[in-house]
N, C-alpha and C positions, 0 to 999 in steps of 0.2 A: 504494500500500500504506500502508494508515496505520500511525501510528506504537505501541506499545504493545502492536500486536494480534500476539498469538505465531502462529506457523504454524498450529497446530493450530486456533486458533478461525477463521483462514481455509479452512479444510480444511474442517472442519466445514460453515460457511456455505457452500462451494463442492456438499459432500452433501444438505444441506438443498436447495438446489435445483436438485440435481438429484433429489431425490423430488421435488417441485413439477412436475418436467417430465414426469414420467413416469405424473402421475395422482394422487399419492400425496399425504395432508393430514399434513404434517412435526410437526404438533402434534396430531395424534393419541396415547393413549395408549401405544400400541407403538411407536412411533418416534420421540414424542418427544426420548428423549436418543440416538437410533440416527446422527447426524450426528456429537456428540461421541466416542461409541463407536469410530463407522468411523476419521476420524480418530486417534486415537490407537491402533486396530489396524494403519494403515495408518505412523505415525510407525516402529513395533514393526518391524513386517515391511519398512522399508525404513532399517532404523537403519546396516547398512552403509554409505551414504554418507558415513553418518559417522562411521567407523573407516579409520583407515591400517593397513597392514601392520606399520609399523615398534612402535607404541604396541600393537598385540595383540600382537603376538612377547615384547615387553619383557623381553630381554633371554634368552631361555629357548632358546638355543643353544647346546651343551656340544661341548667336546672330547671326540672320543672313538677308540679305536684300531678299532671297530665299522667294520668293513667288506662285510658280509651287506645282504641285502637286509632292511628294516625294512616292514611291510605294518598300517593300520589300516583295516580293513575294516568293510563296514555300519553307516555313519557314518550316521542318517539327517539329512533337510535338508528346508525348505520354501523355497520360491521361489515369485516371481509372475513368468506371463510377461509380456515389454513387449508383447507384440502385442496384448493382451484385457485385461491386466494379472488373469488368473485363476492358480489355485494351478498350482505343478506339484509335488509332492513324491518322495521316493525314500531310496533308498543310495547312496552314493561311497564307494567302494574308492580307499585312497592308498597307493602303494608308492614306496620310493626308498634308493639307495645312497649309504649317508655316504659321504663324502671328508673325513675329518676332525672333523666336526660331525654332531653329533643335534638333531633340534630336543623339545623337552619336549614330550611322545605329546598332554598334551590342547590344545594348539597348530594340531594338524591339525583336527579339527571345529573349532575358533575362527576358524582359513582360510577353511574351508566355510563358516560361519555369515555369515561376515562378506560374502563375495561372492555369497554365496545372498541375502541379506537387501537385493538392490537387484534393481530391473527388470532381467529376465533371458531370453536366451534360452538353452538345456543345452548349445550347442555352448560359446557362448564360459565359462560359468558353467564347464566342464570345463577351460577353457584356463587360466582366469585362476587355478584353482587350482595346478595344475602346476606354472605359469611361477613364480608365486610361493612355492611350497614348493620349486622351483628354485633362487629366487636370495635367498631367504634363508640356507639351508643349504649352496648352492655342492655339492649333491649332482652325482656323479658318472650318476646317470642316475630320472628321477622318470613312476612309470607313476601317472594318472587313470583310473577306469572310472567313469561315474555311471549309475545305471540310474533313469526316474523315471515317473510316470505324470503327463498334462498332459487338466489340467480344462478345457482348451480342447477338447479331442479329445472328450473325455468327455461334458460339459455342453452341446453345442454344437457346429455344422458336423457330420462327419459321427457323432459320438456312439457313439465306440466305447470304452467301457467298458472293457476287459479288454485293449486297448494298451497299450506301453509304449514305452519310446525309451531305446536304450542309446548312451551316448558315450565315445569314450577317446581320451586322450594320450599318448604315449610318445614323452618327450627323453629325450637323452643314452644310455647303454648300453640302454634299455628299447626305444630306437629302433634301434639298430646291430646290436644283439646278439641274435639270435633267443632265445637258451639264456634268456634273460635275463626279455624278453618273455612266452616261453612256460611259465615258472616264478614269475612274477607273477598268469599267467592261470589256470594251476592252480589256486595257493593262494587265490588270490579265491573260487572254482566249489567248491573243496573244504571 
């Protein structure tokens, strides 16, 4: 790797040829700068790797004597999957019971963004948000639903348009507690 050269101009050169491999003259007028482009479409939509939990949170956890269940719903998200690395986008439903702490509402899509914005597949992409709106807030019980459609299915293999793929999580009381569960999955559906 030489030295000086930022990722993106290695990205780039890595696009450039791979249009070369596939037929395509990289200096042609329409594609010219479509190496740089990808490239830093491609930084964009995988910027979560380079975000932590602790630095998005920063610091936006409040006491509170709220003990109800807290729901943000139809959060939408774009992801790439790692298999194809092609779109998958959708909704996530976040539900969870303080135990002491709230986390600041626009916190939850900053979660989603951030673990959506790396190669992903929607099982773990649902997990990893959970676990971690879990144990930042030390909630008492944390329900995930993500519903999304994958341009893999779509684009590609068997080309089914009008699929979708729903996933969900449920720690803590969302897991234990049916009444619990079952009044998470209402309010989402309603």
């Amino acid at each position: 790797m030489a030295s000086g050269v930022s990722m993106n101009e290695r990205i780039s050169d890595h696009y450039r040829s791979i249009l070369k491999e596939l037929g395509e003259n990289p200096e042609r007028e329409g594609l010219v700068k479509t190496p740089d482009r990808v490239a830093k479409a491609m930084a964009c939509l995988t910027k979560g790797y380079h975000q932590n939990i602790d630095e998005l949170v920063n610091s936006a956890i409040f006491s509170s004597s709220m003990s109800e269940m807290v729901i943000v719903k139809d959060i939408e998200f774009y992801s790439l999957c790692e298999h194809h690395m092609l779109p998958f986008h959708g909704k996530a439903h976040v539900a969870y019971i303080p135990n002491g702490k709230v986390i600041g509402v626009s916190k939850i899509p900053r979660i989603i963004d951030m673990f959506s914005r790396r190669l992903q597949i929607q099982e773990q992409l649902t997990h990893e948000i959970a676990t971690a709106i879990s144990e930042v807030t030390g909630a008492k019980g944390v329900g995930v639903i993500i519903e999304a459609q994958h341009f893999c299915m779509m684009m590609r293999g068997v080309e089914k348009q009008s699929s979708s793929m729903t996933t969900s999580i449920m720690l803590g009381l969302f897991r234990e507690d049916p009444r619990t569960r079952s009044e998470f999955l209402s309010l989402v559906r309603g």
